[in-house]
Structures are given as C-alpha cells and as structure tokens.
C-alpha positions in Angstrom: 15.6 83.8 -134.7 13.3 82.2 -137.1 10.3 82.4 -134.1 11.3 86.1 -133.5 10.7 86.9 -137.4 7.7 84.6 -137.2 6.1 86.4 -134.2 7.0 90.3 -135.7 5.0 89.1 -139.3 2.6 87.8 -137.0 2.4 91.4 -135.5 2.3 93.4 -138.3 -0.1 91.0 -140.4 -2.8 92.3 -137.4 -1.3 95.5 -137.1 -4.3 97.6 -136.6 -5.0 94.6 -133.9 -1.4 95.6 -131.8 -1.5 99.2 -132.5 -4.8 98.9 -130.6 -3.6 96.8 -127.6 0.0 98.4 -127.8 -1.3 101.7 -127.3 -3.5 100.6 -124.6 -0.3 99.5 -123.0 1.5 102.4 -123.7 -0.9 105.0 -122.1 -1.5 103.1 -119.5 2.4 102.4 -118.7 3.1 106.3 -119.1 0.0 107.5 -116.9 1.5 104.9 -114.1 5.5 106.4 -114.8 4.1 110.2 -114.3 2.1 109.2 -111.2 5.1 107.4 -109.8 7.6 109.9 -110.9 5.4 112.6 -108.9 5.1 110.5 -105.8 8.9 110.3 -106.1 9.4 113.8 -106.1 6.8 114.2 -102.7 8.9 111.4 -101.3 12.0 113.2 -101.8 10.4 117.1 -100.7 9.4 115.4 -97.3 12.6 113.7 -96.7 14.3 117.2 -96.9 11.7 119.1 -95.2 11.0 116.9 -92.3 14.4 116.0 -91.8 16.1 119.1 -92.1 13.2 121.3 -90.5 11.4 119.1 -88.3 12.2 115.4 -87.2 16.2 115.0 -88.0 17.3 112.0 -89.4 16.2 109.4 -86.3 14.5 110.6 -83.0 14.0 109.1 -79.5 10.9 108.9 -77.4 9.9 107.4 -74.0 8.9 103.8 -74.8 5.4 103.3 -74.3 2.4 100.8 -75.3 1.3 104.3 -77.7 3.2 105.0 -80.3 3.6 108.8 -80.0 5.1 110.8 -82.8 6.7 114.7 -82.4 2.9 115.9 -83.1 1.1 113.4 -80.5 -0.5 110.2 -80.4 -0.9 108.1 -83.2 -3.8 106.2 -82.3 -7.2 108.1 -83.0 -8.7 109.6 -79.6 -11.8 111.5 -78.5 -11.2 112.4 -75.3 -8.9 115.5 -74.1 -5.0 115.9 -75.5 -2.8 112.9 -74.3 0.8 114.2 -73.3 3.7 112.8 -74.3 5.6 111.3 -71.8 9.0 112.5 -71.0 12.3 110.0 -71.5 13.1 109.0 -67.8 16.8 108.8 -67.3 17.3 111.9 -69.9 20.5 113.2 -69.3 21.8 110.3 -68.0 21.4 109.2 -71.4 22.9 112.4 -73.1 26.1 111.6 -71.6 26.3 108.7 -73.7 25.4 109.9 -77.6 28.6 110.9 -78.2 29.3 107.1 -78.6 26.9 106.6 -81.7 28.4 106.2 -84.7 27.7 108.4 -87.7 26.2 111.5 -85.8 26.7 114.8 -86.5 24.7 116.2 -84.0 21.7 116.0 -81.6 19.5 118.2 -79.8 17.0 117.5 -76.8 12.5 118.7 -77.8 9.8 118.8 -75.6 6.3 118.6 -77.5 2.6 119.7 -76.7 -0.3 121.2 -78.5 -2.5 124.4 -76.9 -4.8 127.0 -78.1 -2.2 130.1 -78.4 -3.9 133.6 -78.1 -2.2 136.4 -79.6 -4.3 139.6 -79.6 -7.4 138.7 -78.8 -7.2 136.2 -82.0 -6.4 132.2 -80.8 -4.9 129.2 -83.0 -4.9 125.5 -82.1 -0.8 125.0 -82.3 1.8 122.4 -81.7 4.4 123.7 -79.8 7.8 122.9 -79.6 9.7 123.4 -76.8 13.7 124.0 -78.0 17.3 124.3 -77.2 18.4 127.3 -79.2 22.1 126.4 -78.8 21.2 122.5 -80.8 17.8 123.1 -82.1 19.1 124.9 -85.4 22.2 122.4 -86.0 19.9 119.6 -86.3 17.2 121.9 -88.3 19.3 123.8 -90.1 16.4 124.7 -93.0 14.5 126.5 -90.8 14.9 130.4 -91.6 14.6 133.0 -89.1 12.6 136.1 -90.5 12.3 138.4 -87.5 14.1 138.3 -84.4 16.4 137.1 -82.8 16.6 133.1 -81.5 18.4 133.2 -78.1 14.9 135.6 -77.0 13.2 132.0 -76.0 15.9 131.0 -73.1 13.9 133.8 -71.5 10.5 133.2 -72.2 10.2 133.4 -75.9 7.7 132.2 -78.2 8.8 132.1 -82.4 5.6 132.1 -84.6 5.8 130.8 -88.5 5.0 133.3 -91.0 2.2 131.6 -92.4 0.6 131.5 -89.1 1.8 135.1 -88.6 0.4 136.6 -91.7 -2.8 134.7 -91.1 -3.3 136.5 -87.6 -1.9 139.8 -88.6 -4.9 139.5 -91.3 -7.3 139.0 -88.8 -6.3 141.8 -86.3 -5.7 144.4 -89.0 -1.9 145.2 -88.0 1.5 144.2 -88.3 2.5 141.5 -84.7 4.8 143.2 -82.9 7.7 141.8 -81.3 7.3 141.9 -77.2 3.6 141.2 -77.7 2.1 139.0 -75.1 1.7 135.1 -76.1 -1.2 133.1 -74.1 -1.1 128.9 -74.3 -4.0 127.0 -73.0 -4.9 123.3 -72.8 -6.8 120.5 -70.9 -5.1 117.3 -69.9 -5.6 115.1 -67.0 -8.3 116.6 -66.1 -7.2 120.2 -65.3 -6.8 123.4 -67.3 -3.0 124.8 -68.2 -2.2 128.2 -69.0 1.5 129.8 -69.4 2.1 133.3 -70.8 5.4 133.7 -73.0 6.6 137.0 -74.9 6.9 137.0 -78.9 10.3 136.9 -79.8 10.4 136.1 -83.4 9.0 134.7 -86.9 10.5 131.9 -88.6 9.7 129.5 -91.5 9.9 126.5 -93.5 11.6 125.8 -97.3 8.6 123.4 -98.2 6.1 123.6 -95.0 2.8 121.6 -95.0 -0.2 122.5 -93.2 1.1 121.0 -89.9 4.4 122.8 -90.2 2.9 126.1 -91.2 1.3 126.0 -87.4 4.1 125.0 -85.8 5.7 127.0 -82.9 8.7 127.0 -81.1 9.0 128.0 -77.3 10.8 128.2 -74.1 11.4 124.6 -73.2 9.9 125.9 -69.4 6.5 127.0 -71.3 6.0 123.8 -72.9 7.1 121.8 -69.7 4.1 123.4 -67.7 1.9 122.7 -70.9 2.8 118.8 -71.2 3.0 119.0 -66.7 6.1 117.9 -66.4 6.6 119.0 -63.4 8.8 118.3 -59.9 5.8 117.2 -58.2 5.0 114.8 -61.1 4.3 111.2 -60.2 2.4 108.2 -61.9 -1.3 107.4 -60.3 0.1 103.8 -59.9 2.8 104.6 -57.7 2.6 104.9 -53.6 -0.1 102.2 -54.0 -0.1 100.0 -50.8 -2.5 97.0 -50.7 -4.2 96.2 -47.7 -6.0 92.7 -46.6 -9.6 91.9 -47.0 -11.8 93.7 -44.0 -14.1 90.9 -42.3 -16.3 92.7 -40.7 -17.0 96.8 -40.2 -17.2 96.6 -36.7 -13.8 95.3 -36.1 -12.4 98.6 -37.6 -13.5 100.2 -34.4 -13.8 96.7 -31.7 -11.0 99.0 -30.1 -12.2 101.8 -29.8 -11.6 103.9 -26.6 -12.7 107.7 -25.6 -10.1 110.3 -25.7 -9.9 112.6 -23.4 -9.2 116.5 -24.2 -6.5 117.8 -22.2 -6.9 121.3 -23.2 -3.2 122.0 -24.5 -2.7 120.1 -27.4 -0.9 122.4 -29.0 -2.4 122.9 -32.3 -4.0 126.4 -33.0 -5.7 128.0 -35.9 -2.1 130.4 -35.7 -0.3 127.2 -36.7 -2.6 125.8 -39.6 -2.2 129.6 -40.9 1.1 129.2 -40.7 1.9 126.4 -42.2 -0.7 127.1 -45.3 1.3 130.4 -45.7 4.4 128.8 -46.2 4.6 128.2 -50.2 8.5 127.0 -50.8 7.4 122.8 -50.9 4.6 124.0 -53.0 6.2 126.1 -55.4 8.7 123.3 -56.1 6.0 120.5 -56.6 5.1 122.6 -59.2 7.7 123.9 -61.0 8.9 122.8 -64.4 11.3 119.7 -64.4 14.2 121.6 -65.7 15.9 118.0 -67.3 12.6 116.6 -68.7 12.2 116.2 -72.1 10.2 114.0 -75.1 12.3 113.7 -77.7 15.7 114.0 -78.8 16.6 114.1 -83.0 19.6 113.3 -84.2 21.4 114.4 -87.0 23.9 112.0 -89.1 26.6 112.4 -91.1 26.6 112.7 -94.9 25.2 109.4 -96.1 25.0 107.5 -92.8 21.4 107.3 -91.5 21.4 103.4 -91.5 24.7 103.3 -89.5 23.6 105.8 -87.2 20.4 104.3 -86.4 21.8 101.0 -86.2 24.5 102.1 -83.6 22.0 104.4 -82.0 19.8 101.6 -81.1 22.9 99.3 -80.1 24.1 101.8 -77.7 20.5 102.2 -76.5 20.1 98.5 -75.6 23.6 98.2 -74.1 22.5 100.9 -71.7 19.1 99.2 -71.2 17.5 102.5 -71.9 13.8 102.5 -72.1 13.2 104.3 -75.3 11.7 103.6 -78.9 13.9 104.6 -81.6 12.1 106.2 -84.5 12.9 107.3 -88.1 12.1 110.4 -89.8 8.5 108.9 -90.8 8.1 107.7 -87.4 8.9 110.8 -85.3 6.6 113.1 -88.4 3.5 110.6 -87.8 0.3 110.7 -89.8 2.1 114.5 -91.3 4.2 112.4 -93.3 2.3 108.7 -93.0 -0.8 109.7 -94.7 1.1 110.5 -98.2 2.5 106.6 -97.7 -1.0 105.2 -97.3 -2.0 107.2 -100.3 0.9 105.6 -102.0 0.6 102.3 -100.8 -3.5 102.4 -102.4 -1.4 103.5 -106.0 0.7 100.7 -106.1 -1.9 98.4 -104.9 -4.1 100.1 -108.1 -0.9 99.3 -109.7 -1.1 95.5 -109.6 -5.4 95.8 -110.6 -4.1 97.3 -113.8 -1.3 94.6 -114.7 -4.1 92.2 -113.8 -6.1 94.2 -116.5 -2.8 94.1 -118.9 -2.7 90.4 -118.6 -6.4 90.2 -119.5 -6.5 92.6 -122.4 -3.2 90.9 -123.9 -4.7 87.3 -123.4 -7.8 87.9 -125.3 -5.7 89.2 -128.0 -4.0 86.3 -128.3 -6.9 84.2 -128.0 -8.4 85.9 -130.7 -5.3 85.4 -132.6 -4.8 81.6 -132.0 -8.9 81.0 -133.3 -8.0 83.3 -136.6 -5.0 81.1 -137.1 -6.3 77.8 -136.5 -5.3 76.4 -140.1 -1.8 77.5 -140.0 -1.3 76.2 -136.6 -2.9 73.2 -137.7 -0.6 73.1 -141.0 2.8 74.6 -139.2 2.4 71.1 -136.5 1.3 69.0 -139.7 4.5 69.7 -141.1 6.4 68.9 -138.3 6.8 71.8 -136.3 7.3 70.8 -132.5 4.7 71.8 -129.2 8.1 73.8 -127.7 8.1 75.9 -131.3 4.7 76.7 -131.2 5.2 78.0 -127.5 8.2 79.9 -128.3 6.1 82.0 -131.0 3.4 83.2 -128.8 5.5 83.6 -126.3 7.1 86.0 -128.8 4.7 87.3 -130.1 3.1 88.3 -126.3 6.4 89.5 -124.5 7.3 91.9 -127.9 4.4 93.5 -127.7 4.3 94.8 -124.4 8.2 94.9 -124.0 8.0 97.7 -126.9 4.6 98.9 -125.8 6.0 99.3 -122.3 9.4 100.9 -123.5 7.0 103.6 -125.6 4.8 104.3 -122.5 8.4 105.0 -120.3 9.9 107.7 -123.2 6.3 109.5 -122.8 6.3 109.2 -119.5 9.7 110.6 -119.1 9.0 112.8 -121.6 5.8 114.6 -119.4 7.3 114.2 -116.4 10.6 116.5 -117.2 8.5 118.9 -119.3 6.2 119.0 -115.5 9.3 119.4 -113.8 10.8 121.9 -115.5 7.5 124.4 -115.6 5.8 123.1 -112.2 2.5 121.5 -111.1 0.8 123.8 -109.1 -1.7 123.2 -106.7 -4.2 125.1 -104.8 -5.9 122.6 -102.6 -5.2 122.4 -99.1 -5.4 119.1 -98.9 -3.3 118.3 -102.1 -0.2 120.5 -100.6 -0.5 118.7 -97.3 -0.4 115.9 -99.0 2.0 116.6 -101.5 4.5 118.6 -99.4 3.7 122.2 -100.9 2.2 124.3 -103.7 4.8 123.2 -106.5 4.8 119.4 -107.5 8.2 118.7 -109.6 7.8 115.2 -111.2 11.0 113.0 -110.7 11.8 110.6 -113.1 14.7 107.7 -111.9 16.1 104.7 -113.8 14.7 102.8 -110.8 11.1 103.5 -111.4 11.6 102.7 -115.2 12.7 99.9 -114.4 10.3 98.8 -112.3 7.6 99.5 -114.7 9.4 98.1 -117.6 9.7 94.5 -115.3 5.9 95.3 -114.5 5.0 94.7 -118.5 7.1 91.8 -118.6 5.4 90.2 -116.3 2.1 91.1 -117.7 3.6 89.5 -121.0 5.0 86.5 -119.7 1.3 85.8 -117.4 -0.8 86.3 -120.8 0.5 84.2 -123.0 -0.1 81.0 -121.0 -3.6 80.3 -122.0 -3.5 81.3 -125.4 -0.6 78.7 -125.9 -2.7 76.3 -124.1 -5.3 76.4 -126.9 -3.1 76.9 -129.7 -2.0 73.0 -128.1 -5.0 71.7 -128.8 -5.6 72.6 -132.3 -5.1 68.7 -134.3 -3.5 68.7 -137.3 -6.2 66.7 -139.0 -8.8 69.4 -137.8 -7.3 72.2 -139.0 -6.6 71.3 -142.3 -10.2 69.9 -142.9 -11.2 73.6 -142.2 -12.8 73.1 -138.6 
C-alpha cells in the first residue's frame, strides 16, 4: 500500500509530465479500439453475407494442387480462365451427407466466369450454376425481386439488381423478362458460347462488388461454360508408352506391296454416311448432367465446428477426394483481402506498443535522473532494491492501466455514437472491402480486453530499464549531490 501511495504522489508531483504521456496513451488506445471495433463489425457483415448469400457455412471442392475458391483460382494467373474441376464421384458422395452431424442442409453449385451479353451491352460475370429446389435453403438471404426461381431448370438466367440497373442504364430501358442472355469464354484453348433466357432479378442484404456481379443459371449453361461434358477426359489419360525406336528403317524393314483388289468396300457413300450420323457426337458433347464444383452446406444453429469436423470425418472414412473449405475459404480473395488488411492493422498494432514502451520508458528515465537524491536518501535509510522496484513498477503499470482504461470509455464511447448514425462510404474499394456502404462500429468486451492486456504489457516492458538505473544510484552519491 505504502508503494501504491508512493508511486500516485510520485504521479501527481509531475502531473503535467503524466497528463502528457497519459493522454498519449489514451488517444492512441482509443484510435486502436475504434479501428478494431470497425473491423469487428466488417468481420461480422461478411460472416452473414457470405454465409447466408453466397458460400454456406463449409463447402466442398475437387481436391487439387490449386486451391480454387467459389470465384476461381486463388493463385494469380495471366493466361486464359482456369476451370474448376468437377468433384468425381459426386453423387455417390451425396448419398452419404445425410450422415454429417450438425447439418441443416446442403445443396450441390457449379461455378464459371464469362462475358454475359444482354442487349447488345456485355459484363464480365461469375456465374453460378444452381439447384433451385436447395440453392435458397442454404442461401436463404438472397431476395428474389422479379421473377420467378424454378424459370432456370429450363434455361434460366437470374441477374442482380445492381448489375441490372447498371445495364438498364446503359440501354436506356427497363430488361425485360424473356430477353435473350449470351455467355462467352475461352478455356483450354477453344471458345464457349451458351444462350439462356432471363428469368429473373435477385439480390443481396449486404453485396460487395463481386456479389453485385454475381449470376445464377441453369446448372446445363454453366456445365457447357466450365466443359464438363460426357466426352470429357484428362490429356493424361489413354497414354500408352512405347519402346525406344533403334533405327527409322526398321519401322518399314517389312514392308511389302499391297495389291488393290478393286472391291474393298469402302466408298465415298459410306464416309458420308458415317459423318452424317451425329448421335456418338452429340453425346460426347453434351453436358454431364451429375457434374458439379461445389457443394455448401448449411449447419445447424451454433454448430459449424461440429459440422465441419464430422463433414471431414465422414469425408475421409469414404476416402473421398475432396478439400473441405470454410466460409473464407470457399469466398477467396472476396473475403481474404479484408483479412490481409487486418492482419497489416494488428501487426501496426504491435509497432505502436513498441512505441508505448518507448515513450513510457523515457518517462521514467527522466524521472529516475530528477529523483536521484531521494532515491539515493530513500536506499540510505534503509529502503530495500525489491522496494525501489515495486515503486516504478507502480508508478509505470498505473499510468497506462488508467490511461489505457480512459482510451477504452472513448473508444466505446465513438464507436456506439458511429454505430448508431452510420459510417458511410462512397469508395468502391472501401465497400468491397468493408462489406457495403454503411460501416456500424462494434464494440465487444473481447476487444477491450485485449487492448486493456495490450497496455499492460507496454507497462510491465517499460519499466525494466528505468528500474535498472534507479539500481545504480549509491547512496553516498546521491546525497553528496552528484
């Protein structure tokens, strides 16, 4: 007790010294809380909007050496679009989710991006191609504006309203249901078009830029955009090896003359024939009618961990070859980017403790050289290394602890008053980013906390040189004035 009132008279003897630092802290505490309390609130707006509108709680995708999100390839390309490989196996595999705990529901996706023409105007999309019957149990946020859902089990396209607004401003007129949809695309080294029929409009709570592009389609559309098709098969398969060839003229050492007999029975009647009959082709062709990319899944109430746990259990029971993904994961760089922006704040974060720990230390430094003589007098008198300790250390983790406390109640303070009126934002980037036009700060206990422990610990680091010095001040020394 006697160090705690030692350290507080310390304080307020210098107290145009500790308002100065304390302030420092307390600004800089506060700033940190409202930055955290509106990444919080982005955290929290994409968790609802992806999983309720886009991704579901966990999704499934072919396993690969590329990690391949709903929207494509993670990794950074140049070349043409890279499809996403279908899940082999697929409704083998369906027969078996009804055995993973926790899930509400599920519902199958096949993704691919295209230019979409509508009207003579065109749009680089992704496309989604759905199961209207599961699609809307899974993403049960997304609102239907115009038209009606079961139009894409027979060729129908559904357009976002942001995207439909944008092209209804560009052709001068209102879209009109029936209108003819165009999707083209180049992958593998050929050119892909399918026509669909506009069915419908639909949007998104809290889109971002990706979302407000998005389209959802006849699953057959998108299967002829991504090529999976009957005739489908991997250029490493059929391969047969041959041995090493010696010498050319052994290919033909054997060679003999053949002889024409004149009734061979091949005629140009035949090769017409056989080119005009178009069933083998036509199959080769056709859309895969069980292929998909993805499936999402949608848990119950409070039971994403046990679902994904089990999901991934039954998954390699099964020996199914399939990565398991979480909402972040089946989003991609939509979602990641916002988490590599966060990760740069925190990692700011620990700069300005550092900078905390240095401003506090020279403080004390300060204060140890202006109180040479009564450190000097205080261990003259018989006052022990530990007791000097214990009054720095005081006097260091007071400061900040209240400081720090201060900073929080602002913080807190801005953050609700932001909540309740809004921060609204006009950049495009910023409402990709953020998840939308209207940022609502979220303060949690969690995040005070965490920044409350985050002033401790600049405290407890700065007093340790200070108290080093103050060690070294002789008694003798001191009190001779030096």
């Amino acid at each position: 007790m006697l160090i705690l009132k030692l350290s507080i008279r310390n304080l307020a003897r210098h107290l145009r010294k500790s308002l100065t630092i304390g302030s420092l802290i307390a600004i800089g505490i506060a700033a940190l809380f409202i930055a955290n309390a509106v990444f919080e609130s982005t955290n929290q707006g994409l968790h609802s909007s992806f999983v309720r509108s886009v991704t579901g709680d966990v999704a499934i995708s072919a396993w690969t050496e590329t990690a391949y999100g709903l929207f494509g390839s993670e990794v950074p390309i140049v070349s043409d679009y890279e499809s996403i490989p279908s899940i082999a196996g697929f409704s083998d595999m369906a027969v078996r989710f009804g055995e993973v705990e926790g899930l509400e529901a599920w519902t199958p996706l096949v993704s691919a991006a295209a230019q979409m023409r509508i009207g003579g105007v065109s749009y680089n999309v992704p496309v989604f191609g759905i199961d209207p019957d599961t699609y809307f149990s899974v993403c049960s946020d997304v609102v239907v504006t115009r038209g009606s859902i079961s139009g894409i089990k027979t060729g129908g396209v559904f357009v976002n309203a942001a995207l439909a607004a944008k092209i209804e401003s560009r052709l001068g007129r209102p879209l009109e249901l029936g209108e003819d949809v165009t999707f083209s695309m180049y992958s593998n080294g050929s050119f892909k078009v399918r026509r669909g029929t506009l069915s419908g409009v639909h949007k998104y709570p809290g889109g971002t830029e990706i979302m407000d592009r998005l389209v959802l389609a006849d699953p057959t559309i998108v299967r002829g955009l991504a090529d999976y098709t009957m005739g489908y098969v991997s250029s490493s398969a059929n391969v047969v090896e041959s041995g090493p060839v010696g010498d050319l003229d052994d290919l033909f050492a054997s060679a003999e003359d053949v002889v024409d007999s004149g009734d061979s029975g091949f005629s140009l009647e035949t090769l017409e024939g056989a080119l005009s009959d178009n069933a083998d082709r036509d199959l080769m062709v056709s859309p895969d009618a069980a292929a998909w990319s993805f499936a999402l899944f949608r848990s119950e109430e409070g039971q994403e961990r046990r679902m994904r746990d089990s999901l991934e259990s039954v998954a390699e029971d099964n020996g199914w070859s399939v990565r398991v993904l979480d909402w972040r994961g089946a989003a991609g760089t939509s979602a990641q980017a916002l988490f590599a922006v966060q990760g740069a704040f925190y990692l700011g974060m620990g700069f300005i403790v550092i900078g905390a720990v240095l401003v506090i230390m020279n403080a004390l430094v300060i204060s140890v050289l202006e109180r040479t003589a009564e450190i000097g007098t205080m261990r003259g008198i018989g006052a022990g290394a530990g007791f000097i300790r214990g009054m720095f250390i005081a006097e260091s983790m007071s400061l900040t602890i209240v400081s720090a406390a201060v900073g929080i109640l602002v913080g807190s303070a801005v953050s609700a008053y932001a909540a309740r009126v809004g921060i609204r934002v006009s950049n495009p980037l910023l409402i990709s980013l953020f998840g939308g036009e209207l940022i609502r700060p979220v303060a949690t206990v969690g995040s005070a906390l965490m920044h409350l422990g985050m002033a401790t610990l600049a405290g407890a680091l700065a007093w340790i040189y200070p108290v080093s010095l103050a060690m070294r001040v002789q008694p003798v020394t001191a009190m001779n004035g030096n």
